[in-house]
N, C-alpha and C positions, 0 to 999 in steps of 0.2 A: 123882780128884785133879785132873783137868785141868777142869774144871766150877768148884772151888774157886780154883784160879785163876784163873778168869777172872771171877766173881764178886767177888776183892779186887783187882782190876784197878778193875773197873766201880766200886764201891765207892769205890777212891781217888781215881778220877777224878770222882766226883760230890762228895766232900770237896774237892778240889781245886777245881770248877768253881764253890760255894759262897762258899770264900776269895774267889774272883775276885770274883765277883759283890758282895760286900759292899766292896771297894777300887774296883771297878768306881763301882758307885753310888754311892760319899762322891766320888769325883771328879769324875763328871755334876756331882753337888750342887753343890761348888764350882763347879764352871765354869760351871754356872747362873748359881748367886746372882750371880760375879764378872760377866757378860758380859750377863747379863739376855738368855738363855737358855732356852728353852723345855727341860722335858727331852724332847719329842720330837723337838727338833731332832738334840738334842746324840745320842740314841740313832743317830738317820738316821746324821750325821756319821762316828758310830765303826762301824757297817752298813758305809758307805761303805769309808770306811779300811779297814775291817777286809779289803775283797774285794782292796781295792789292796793292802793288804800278804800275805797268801797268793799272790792271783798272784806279786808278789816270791820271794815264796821257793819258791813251784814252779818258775819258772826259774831259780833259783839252780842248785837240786836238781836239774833235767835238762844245765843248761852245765857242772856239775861229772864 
């Protein structure tokens, strides 16, 4: 039982990660097209972001 759990775990987290990825990309797209934009940059940019915002919320989660 506990195998199958964790299989529809994994499972809905890769359905999940897919959703993302496609809202992800149509918005690089735009923010391409709009800014004349490389999408390697824009990938870099949200990389970046991306460490600065976990950090955030790792010390949210340890000062709580």
């Amino acid at each position: 039982m506990h195998g199958s759990m964790e299989w529809k775990e994994s499972d809905e987290l890769l359905q999940q990660a897919a959703k993302l990825t496609v809202i992800l990309d149509g918005v690089v797209r735009d923010f391409c097209d709009r800014h004349m934009v490389s999408g390697e940059c824009a990938w870099q940019l949200i990389q970046g972001l991306s460490d600065i915002r976990l950090e955030d919320i790792r010390n949210e989660s340890t000062s709580e």
